[in-house]
C-alpha positions as CSV (number, residue, x, y, z in Angstrom):
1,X,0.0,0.0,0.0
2,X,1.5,3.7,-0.9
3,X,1.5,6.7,1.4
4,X,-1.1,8.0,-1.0
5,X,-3.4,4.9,-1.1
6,X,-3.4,5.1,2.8
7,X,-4.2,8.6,2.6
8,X,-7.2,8.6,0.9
9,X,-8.5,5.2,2.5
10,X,-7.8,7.2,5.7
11,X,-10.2,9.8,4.3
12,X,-12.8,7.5,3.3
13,X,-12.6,5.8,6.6
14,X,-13.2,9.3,8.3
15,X,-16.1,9.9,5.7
16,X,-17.7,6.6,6.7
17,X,-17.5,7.3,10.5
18,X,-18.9,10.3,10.2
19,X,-21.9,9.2,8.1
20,X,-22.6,6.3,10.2
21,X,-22.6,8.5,13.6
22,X,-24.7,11.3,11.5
23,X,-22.4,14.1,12.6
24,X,-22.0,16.7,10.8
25,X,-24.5,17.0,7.8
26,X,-23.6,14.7,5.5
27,X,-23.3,17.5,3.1
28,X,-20.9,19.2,5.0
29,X,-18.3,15.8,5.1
30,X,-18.9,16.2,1.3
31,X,-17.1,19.4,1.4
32,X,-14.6,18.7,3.9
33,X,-13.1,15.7,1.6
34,X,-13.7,18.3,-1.4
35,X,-11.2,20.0,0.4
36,X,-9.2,17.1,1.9
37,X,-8.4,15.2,-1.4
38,X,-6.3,17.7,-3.1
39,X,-4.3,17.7,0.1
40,X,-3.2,14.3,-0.7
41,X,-1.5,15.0,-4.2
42,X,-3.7,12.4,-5.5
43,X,-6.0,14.8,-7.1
44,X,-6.0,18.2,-8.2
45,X,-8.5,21.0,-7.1
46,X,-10.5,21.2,-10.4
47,X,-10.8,17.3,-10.3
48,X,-12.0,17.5,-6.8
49,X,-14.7,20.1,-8.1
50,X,-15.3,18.2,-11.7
51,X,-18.8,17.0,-10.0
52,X,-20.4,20.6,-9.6
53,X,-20.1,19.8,-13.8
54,X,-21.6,16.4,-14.2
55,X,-24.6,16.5,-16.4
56,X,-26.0,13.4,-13.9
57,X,-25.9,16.2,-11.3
58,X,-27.8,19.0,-13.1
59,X,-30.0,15.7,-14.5
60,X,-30.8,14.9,-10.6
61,X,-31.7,18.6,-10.0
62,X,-33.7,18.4,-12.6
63,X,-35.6,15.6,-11.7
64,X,-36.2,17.2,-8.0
65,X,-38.1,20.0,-10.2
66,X,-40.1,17.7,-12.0
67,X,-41.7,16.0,-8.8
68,X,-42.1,19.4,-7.2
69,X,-44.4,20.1,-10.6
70,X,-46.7,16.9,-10.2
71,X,-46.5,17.9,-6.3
72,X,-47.8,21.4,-6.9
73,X,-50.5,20.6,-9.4
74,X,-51.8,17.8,-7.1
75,X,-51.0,14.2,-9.5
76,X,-49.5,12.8,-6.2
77,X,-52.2,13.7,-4.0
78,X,-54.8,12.5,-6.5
79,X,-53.1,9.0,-6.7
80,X,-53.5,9.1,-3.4
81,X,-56.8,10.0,-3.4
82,X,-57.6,6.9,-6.4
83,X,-56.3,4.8,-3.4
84,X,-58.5,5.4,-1.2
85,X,-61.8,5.5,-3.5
86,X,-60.3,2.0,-4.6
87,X,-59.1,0.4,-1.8
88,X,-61.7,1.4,0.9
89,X,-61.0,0.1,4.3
90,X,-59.5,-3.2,3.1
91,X,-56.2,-3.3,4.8
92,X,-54.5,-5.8,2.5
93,X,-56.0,-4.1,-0.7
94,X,-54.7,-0.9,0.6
95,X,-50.9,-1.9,0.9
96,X,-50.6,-3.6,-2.3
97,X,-52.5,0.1,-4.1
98,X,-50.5,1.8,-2.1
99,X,-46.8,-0.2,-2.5
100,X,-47.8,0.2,-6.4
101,X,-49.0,3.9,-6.6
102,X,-45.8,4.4,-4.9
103,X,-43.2,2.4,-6.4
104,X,-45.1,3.9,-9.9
105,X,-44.6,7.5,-8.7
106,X,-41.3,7.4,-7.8
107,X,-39.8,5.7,-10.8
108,X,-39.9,9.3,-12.2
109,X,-39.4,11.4,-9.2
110,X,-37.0,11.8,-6.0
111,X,-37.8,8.5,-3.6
112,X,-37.5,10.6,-0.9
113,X,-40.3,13.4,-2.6
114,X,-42.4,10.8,-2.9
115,X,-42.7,9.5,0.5
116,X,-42.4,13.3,1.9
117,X,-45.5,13.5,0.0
118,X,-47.6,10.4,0.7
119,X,-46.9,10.6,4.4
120,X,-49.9,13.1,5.1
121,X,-51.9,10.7,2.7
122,X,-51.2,7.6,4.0
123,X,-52.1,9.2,7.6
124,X,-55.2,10.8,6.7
125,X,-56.1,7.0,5.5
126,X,-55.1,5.6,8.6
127,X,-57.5,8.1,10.2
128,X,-60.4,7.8,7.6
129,X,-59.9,3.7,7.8
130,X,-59.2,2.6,10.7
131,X,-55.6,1.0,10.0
132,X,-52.5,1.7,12.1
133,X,-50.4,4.0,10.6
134,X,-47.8,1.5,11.6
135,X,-49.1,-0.9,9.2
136,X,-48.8,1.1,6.6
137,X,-45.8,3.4,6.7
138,X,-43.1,0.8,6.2
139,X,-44.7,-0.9,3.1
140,X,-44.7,3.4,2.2
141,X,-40.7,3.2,2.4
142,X,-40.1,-0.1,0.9
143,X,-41.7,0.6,-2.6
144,X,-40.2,3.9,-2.1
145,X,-37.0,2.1,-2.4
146,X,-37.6,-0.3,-5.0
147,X,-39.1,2.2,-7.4
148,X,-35.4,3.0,-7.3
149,X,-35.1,-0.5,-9.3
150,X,-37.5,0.2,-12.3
151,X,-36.3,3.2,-14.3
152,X,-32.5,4.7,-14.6
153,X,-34.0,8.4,-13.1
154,X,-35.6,7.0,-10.1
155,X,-32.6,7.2,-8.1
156,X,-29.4,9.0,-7.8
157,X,-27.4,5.4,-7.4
158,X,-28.9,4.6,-10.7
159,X,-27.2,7.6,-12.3
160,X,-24.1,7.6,-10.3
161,X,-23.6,3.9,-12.0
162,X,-24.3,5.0,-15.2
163,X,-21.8,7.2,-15.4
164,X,-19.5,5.0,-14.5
165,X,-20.2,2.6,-17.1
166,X,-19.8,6.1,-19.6
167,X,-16.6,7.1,-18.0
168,X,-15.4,3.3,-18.5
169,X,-16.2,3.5,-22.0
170,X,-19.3,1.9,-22.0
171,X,-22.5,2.5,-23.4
172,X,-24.6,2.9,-20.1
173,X,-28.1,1.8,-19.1
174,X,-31.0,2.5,-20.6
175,X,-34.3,4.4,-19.1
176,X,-36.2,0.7,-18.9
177,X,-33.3,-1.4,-18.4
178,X,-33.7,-1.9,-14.4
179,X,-38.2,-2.4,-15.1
180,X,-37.4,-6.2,-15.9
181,X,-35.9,-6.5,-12.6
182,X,-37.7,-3.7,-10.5
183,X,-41.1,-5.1,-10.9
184,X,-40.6,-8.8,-10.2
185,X,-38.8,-7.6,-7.0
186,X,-41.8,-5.1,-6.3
187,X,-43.9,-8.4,-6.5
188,X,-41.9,-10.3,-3.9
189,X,-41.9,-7.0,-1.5
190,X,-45.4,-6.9,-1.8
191,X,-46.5,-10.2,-0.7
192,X,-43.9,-10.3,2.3
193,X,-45.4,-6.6,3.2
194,X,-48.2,-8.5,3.3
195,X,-47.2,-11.5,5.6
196,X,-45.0,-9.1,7.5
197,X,-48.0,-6.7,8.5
198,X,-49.1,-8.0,12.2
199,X,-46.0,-6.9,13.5
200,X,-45.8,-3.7,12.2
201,X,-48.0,-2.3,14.9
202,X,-51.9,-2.7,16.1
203,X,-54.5,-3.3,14.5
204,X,-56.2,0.1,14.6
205,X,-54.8,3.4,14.5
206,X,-54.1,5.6,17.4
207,X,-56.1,8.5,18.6
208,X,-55.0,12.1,16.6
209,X,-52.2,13.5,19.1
210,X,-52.7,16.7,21.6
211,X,-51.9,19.9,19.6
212,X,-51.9,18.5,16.0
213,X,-54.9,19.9,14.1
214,X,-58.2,18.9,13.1
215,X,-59.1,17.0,9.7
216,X,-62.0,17.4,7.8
217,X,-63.4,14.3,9.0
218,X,-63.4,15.1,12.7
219,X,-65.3,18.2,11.9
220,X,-67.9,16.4,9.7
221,X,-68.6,14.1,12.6
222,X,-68.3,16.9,15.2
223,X,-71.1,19.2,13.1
224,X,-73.1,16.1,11.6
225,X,-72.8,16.9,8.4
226,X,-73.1,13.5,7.1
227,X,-76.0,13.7,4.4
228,X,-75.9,17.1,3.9
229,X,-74.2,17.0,0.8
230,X,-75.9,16.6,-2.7
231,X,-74.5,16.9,-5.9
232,X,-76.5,17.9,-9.2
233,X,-76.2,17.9,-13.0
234,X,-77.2,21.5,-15.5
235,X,-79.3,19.9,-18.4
236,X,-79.0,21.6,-21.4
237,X,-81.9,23.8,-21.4
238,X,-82.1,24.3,-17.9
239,X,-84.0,27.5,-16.1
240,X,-80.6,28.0,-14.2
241,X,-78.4,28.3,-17.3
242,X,-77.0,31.9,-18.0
243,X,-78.5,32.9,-14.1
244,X,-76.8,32.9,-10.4
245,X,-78.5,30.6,-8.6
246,X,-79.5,32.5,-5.7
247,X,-81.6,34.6,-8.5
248,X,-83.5,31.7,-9.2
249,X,-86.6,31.9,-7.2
250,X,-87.5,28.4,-8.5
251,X,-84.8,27.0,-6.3
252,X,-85.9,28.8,-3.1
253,X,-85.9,25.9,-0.7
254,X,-85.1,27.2,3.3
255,X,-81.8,25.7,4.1
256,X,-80.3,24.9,0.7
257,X,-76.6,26.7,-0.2
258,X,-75.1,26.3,-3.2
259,X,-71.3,25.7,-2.1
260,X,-69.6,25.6,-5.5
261,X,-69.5,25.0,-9.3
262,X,-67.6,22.3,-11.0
263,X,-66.8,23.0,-14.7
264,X,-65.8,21.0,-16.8
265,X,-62.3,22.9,-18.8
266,X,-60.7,20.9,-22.0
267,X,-58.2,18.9,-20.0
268,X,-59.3,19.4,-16.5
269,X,-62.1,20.4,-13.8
270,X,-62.5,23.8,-12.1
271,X,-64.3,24.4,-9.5
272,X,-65.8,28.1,-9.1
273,X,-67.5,30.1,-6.5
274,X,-71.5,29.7,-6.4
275,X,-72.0,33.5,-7.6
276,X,-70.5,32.3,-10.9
277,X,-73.3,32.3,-13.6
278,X,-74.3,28.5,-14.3
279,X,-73.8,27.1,-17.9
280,X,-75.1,23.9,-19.0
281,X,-73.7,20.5,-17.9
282,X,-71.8,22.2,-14.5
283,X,-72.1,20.0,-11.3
284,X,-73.4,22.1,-8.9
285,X,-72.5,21.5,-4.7
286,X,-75.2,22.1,-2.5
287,X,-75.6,22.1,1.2
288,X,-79.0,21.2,2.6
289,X,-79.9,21.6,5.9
290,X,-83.2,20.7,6.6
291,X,-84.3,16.8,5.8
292,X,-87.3,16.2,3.8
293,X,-87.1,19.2,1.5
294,X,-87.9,18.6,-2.1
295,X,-85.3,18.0,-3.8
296,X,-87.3,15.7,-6.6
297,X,-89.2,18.8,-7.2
298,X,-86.0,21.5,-7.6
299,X,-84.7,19.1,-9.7
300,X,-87.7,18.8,-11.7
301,X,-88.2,22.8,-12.3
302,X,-84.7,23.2,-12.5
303,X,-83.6,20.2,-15.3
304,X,-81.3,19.1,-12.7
305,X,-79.6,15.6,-12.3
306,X,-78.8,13.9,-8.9
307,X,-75.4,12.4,-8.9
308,X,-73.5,9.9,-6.3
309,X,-71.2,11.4,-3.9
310,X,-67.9,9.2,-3.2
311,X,-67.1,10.4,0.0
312,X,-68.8,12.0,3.5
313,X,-70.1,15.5,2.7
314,X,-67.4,16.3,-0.2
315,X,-64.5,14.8,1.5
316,X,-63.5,14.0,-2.1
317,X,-63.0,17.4,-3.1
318,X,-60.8,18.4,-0.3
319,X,-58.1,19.6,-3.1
320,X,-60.4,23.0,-4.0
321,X,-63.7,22.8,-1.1
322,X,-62.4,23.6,2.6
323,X,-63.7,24.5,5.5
324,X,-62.5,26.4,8.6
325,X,-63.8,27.7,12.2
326,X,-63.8,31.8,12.5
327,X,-64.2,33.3,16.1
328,X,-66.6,36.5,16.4
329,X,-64.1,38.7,18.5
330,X,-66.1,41.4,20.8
331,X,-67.2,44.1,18.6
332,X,-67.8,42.2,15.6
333,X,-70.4,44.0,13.7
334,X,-71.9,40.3,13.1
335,X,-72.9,39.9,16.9
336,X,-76.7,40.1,17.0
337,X,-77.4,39.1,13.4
338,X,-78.6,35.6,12.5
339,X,-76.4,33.5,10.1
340,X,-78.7,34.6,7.2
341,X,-78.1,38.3,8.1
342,X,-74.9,38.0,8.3
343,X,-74.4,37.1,4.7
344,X,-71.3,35.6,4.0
345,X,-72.1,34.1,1.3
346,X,-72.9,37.4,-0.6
347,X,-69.4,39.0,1.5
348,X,-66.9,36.2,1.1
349,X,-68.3,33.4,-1.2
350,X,-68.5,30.8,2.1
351,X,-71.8,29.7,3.5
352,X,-72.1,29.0,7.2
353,X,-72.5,25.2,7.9
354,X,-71.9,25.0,11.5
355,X,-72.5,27.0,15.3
356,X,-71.1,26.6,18.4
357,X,-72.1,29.0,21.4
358,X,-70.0,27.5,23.4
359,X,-67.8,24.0,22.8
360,X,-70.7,21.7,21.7
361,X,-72.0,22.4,18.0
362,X,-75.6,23.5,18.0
363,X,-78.1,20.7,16.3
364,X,-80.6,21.3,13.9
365,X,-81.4,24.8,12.1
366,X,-79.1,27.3,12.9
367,X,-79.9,29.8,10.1
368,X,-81.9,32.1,12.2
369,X,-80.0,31.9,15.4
370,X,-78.5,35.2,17.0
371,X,-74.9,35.0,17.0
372,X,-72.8,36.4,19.8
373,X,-69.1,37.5,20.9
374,X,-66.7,34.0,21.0
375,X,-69.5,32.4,18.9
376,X,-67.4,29.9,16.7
377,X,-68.6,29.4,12.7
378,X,-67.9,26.7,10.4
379,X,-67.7,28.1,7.0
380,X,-67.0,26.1,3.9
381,X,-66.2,27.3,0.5
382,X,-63.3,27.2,-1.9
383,X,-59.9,27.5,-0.3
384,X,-59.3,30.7,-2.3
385,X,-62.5,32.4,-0.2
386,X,-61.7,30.8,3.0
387,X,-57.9,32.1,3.0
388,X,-59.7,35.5,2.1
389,X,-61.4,36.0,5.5
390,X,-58.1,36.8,6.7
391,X,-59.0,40.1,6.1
392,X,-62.2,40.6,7.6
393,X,-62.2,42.0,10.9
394,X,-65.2,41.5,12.1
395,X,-63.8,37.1,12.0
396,X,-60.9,35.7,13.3
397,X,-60.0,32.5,11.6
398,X,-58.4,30.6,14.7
399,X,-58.9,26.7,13.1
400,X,-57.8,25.5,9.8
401,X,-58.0,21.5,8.8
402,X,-55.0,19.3,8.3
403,X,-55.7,19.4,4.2
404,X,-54.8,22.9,3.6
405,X,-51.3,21.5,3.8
406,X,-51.9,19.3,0.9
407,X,-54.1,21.6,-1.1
408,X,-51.9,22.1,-4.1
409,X,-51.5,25.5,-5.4
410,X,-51.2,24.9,-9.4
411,X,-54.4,21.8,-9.1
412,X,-55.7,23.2,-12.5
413,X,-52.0,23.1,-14.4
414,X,-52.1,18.9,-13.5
415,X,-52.5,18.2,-17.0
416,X,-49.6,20.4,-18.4
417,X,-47.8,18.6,-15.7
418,X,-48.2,15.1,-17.0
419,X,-47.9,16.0,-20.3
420,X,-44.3,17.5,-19.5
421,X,-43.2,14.8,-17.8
422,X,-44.7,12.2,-20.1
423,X,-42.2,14.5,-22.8
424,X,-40.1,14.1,-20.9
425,X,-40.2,10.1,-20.5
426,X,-40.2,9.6,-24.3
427,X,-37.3,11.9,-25.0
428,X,-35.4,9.4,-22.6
429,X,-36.8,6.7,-23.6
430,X,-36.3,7.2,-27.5
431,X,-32.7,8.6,-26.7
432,X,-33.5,11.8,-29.2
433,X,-31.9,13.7,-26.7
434,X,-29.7,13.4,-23.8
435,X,-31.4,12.7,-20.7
436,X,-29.9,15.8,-19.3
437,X,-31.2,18.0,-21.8
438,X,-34.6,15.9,-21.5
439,X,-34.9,16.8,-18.0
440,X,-33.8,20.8,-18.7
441,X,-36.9,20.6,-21.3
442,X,-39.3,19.5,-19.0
443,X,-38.5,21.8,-16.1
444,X,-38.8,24.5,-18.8
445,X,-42.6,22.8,-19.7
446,X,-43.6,23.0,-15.9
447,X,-42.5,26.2,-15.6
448,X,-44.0,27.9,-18.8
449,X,-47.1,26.4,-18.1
450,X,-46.8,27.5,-14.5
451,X,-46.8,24.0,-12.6
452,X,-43.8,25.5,-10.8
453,X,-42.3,28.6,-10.8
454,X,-38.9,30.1,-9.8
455,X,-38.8,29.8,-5.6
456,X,-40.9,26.6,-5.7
457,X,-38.2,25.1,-8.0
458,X,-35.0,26.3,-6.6
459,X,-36.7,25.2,-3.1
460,X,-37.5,21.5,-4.1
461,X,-33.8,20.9,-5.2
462,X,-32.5,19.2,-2.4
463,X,-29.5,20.6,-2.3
464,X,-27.3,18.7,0.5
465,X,-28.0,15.3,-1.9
466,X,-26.1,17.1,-4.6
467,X,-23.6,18.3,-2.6
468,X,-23.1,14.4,-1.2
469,X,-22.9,12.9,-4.7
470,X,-20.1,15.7,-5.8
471,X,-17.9,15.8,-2.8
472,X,-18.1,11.6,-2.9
473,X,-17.1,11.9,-6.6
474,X,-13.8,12.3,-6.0
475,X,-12.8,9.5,-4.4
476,X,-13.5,7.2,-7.5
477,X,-11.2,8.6,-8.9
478,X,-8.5,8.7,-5.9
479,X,-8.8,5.0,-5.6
480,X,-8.7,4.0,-9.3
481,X,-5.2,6.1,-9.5
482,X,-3.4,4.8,-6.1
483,X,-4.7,1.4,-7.0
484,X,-7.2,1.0,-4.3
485,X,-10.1,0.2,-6.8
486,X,-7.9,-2.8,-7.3
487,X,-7.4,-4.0,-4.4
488,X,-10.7,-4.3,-3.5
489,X,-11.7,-5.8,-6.4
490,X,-8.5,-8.4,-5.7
491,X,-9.6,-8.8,-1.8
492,X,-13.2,-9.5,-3.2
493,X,-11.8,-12.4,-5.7
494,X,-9.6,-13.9,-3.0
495,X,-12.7,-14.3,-0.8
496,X,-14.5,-15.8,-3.6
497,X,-11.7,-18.2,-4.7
498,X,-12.5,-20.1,-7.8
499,X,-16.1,-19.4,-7.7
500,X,-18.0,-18.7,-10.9
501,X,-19.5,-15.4,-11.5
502,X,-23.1,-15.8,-10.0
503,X,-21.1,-16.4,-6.5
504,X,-19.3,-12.9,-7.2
505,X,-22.6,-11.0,-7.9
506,X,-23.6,-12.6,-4.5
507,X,-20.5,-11.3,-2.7
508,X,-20.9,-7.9,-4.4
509,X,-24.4,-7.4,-3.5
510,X,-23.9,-8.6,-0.1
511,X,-20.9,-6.3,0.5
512,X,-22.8,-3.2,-1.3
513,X,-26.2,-3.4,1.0
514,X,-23.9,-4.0,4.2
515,X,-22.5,-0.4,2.9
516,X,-25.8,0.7,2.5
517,X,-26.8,-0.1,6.2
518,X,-24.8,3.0,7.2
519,X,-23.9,4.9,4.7
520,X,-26.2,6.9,2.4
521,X,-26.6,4.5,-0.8
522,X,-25.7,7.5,-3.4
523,X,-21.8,7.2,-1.2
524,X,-22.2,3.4,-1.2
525,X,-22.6,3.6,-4.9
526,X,-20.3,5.8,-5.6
527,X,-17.4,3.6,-4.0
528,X,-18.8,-0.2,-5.1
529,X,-19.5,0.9,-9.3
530,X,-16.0,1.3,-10.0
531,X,-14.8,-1.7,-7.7
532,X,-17.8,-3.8,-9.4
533,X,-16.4,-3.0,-13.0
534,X,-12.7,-3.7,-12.1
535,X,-14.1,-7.2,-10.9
536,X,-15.5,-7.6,-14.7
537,X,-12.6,-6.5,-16.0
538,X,-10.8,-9.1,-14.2
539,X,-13.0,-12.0,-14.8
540,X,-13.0,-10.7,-18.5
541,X,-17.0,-10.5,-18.1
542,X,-19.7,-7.8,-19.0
543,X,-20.1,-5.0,-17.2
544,X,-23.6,-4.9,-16.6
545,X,-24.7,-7.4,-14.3
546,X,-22.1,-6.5,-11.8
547,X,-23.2,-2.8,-12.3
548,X,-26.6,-3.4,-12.4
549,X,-26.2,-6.0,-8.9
550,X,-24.5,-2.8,-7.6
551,X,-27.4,-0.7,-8.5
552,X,-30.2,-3.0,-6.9
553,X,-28.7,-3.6,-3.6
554,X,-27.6,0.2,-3.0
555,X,-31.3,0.5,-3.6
556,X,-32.0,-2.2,-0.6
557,X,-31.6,0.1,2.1
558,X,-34.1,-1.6,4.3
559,X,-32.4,-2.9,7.5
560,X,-31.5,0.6,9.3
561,X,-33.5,3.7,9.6
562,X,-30.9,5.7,8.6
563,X,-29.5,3.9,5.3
564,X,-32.1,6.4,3.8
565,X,-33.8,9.6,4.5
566,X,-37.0,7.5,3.1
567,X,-36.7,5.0,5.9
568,X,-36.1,9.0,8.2
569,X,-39.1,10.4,7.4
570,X,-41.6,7.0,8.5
571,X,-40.2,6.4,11.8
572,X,-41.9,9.2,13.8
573,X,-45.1,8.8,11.9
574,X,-45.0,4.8,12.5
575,X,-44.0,4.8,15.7
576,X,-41.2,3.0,14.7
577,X,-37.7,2.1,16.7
578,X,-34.1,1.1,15.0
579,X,-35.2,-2.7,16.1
580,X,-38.3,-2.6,13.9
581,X,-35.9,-2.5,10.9
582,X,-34.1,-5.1,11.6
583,X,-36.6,-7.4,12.3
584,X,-38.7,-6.3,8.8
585,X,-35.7,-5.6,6.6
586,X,-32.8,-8.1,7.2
587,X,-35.2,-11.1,6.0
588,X,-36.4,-8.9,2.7
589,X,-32.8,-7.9,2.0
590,X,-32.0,-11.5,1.6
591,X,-35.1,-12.2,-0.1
592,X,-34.2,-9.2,-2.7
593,X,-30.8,-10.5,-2.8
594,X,-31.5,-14.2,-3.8
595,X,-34.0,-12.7,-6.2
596,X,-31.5,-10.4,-7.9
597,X,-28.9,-13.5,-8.0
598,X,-31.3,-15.0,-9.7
599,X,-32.7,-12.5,-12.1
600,X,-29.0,-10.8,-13.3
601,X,-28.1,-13.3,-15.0
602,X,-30.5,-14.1,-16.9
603,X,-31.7,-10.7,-18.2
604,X,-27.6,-9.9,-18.5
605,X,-25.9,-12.7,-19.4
606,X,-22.0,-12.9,-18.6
């Protein structure tokens, strides 16, 4: 071993310890061995800073915008919200939707994106179903993970690898070239999620913590307004056409509200405020509180349709209809009136659903009650109206539900949104373009067609992952000079003797996701891709399986809670402890492993 070789290995040692005790940042070792390597006369300083210029970097950044597009125009949250309406309260049925909405998601965008956006979905189903959060947050990581395995831009291992196979001279993966072995692999996680479940927590899920707010589902129990939603169809033809509703004297029914207007757009659905005039074939949203009106006879005068509502009193609609609870402060000018005089509706486009005088809601008709000082309203109307009552003083809006966080701001851009990204899939696909410039054209898409814009997209590059890849760049590089990329790949053949190649893929693997227990699996790939094609080389093999065996176990961060910030980010919403992975993720790292042993080399023969 030179002075050099130790040198660096001493540096990677240091890197390693500090990743595995999670002090500092991992981002800030990056830049202390950015500015360590050069030190050792293995590297110069513009090599040590080559990685701020690899297109796979900008390509990553790239790809963080494109999530943040199909975040902010809601395609997450409305897979999310297909789950539900599919899987109902079936707990089985849920996880496998669930495991393959996710895995699906994130074979396009960040892993750790997707499960930073599913978490408040999968806990508002827990909530709405009954299910333990427990039992559902960890198959939520796991197909997180493997969606790493079925496309080249799922994960940043993926591209890390590829590059080395393009730096070696080699042609590099393709987009599809991990599906063949991502979905089989999906399959097996799935059914041992599935066996696995009874000890990922109890059977039901806990009661909503002290302090964290209110859902929509609470409050629609709390005020009773189960069956007070109807939904109805404009004919063509209809009395209502070219008229505000509240003109129409043929719809004057006591206690009926017309909460909002869906219209149907070319590629999408708007909803609009009730004083919108009504054209023919919107879906109007009424509110109806008194039982027993006639409805069969507005409907009748009106040319009106009934249609099915999917969920409890709009719940299904939560992306544009909200609700919230305004105080009246003393001196309100509102105190004294009756809901009807009060006339928010005509004020503020919301309509007044719910009373409380005092901490019970009031039952029954509310609409000529007097209202007094600490009064508390439930309004309900489009999220645009309800964030508008900040400004009126005589309300104080003191109660807002747990979906305004996943209300997404750019809902009506969705489709602009899949069409860049499906662009952007087909450019990659095809290989028209590089996948770089691929990426750059979809960000351009999303932003000219406003699913992001400028703050949003500079704030959903996640900057410390970049940094990570860059400053472990480097060290490929040291090794392969001083000779340390060969010796690995020697001490790896020595332990393997004269075994044939499958046996090496199994020893590779293996050594890869033991990395990956510790380390983050971007490092881990960084370090095993070159060590991986050196043991080709040597066995005068292909490249690819031992690349793409590096690629699926780096993905196969299972076992430790922080092998991954998507194992991170389920372990306070599970209730999880460090134990729990290793019980759950040890047996399906083997099982992934002897899957991928098997599967290589087959798909990528020797």
């Amino acid at each position: 071993m030179t002075p050099q070789l130790g040198m660096v290995l001493a540096l990677l040692g240091g890197a390693v310890a500090m990743f595995a005790l999670g002090r500092p940042r991992t981002d800030v070792v990056a830049l202390l061995m950015i500015a360590a390597l050069p030190l050792t006369g293995v590297i110069s300083v513009p090599e040590s800073l080559a990685g701020f210029a690899d297109p796979n970097i900008v390509l990553i950044a790239m790809l963080f915008v494109i999530g943040e597009g199909l975040l902010r125009t809601g395609v997450a949250q409305r897979l999310g919200d297909l789950l539900v309406a599919r899987a109902g309260g079936n707990e089985a049925r849920l996880i496998v939707l669930l495991m393959v909405i996710v895995a699906g998601v994130g074979s396009v965008m960040s892993s750790t994106g997707v499960v930073a956006i599913f978490v408040p979905i999968v806990l508002r189903i827990a909530r709405n179903t009954g299910v333990a959060a427990g039992r559902l947050m960890m198959p939520l990581s796991v197909a997180a993970l493997i969606s790493g395995m079925l496309t080249l831009v799922a994960t940043a291992p993926n591209l890390v690898i590829h590059a080395e196979l393009v730096r070696e001279g080699f042609e590099g993966f393709r987009f599809f070239s991990f599906t063949p072995f991502g979905v089989p692999l999906l399959a097996i996680a799935i059914v041992y999620m599935l066996v696995v479940r009874r000890w990922l927590g109890g059977a039901r899920s806990q009661p909503r913590p002290s302090g964290q707010r209110a859902g929509l589902g609470q409050w629609i129990d709390e005020y009773t307004l189960a069956g007070r939603g109807y939904r109805f169809r404009v004919r063509p033809g209809s009395a209502a056409v070219g008229k505000v509703f509240d003109t129409l004297a043929a719809a004057a029914i006591p206690g009926l509200n017309l909460l909002a207007i869906e219209r149907q757009r070319r590629f999408a659905k708007d909803l609009l405020p009730p004083g919108t005039l009504i054209e023919a074939g919107d879906v109007l949203f009424f509110d109806l509180w008194k039982p027993g009106a006639d409805l069969e006879g507005l409907s009748h005068r009106l040319a009106l349709e009934r249609l099915p509502l999917a969920g409890a009193y709009f719940s299904e609609h939560a992306q544009h209809i909200g609700m919230a609870e305004v105080l009246l402060p003393p001196g309100s000018s509102l105190i004294g009136k009756t809901v009807v005089e009060a006339r928010l509706r005509a004020h503020h486009d919301v309509s007044v659903i719910g009373l409380k005088h005092g901490r019970t809601a009031e039952q029954g008709d509310i609409l000529d009650e007097p209202l007094k000082a600490g009064d508390t309203l439930l309004v309900v109307g489009l999220w645009q109206a309800i964030r508008r009552l900040r400004s009126d003083m005589d309300l104080i809006i003191f109660n807002l539900p747990a979906e305004l966080d996943e209300v997404s701001p750019a809902a009506s851009r969705a489709p602009f949104a899949l069409l860049s990204l499906a662009l952007v899939v087909v450019l990659m696909v095809s290989g028209l373009l590089p996948n770089v410039q691929a990426a750059l054209i979809g960000c351009l898409l999303m932003g000219l067609s406003g699913c992001v814009d400028l703050r949003s997209a500079y704030r959903a590059i996640h900057w410390p992952s970049l940094v990570l890849i860059v400053g472990m760049l480097p060290f490929s590089l040291a090794l392969q000079r001083t000779g340390g990329v060969d010796l690995a790949a020697q001490a790896l053949m020595d332990i393997v003797g004269s075994a044939g190649p499958r046996t090496v893929l199994a020893v590779i693997f293996a050594v890869t996701a033991a990395l990956g227990m510790f380390i983050s699996n971007t490092a881990t790939a960084v370090l095993m891709a070159p060590v991986a094609l050196a043991i080709a080389q040597q066995l005068q093999a292909s490249p690819y399986p031992f690349a793409m065996t590096v690629a699926l176990a780096a993905s196969a961060a299972f076992v430790t809670p922080v092998s991954s910030p998507v194992n991170t980010l389920v372990v306070g919403p599970g209730d999880y402890g460090f134990m729990d992975f290793v019980r759950i993720g040890l047996p399906l790292v083997l099982l992934v492993g002897l899957a991928s042993i098997a599967l290589v080399p087959l798909i990528m023969p020797f």
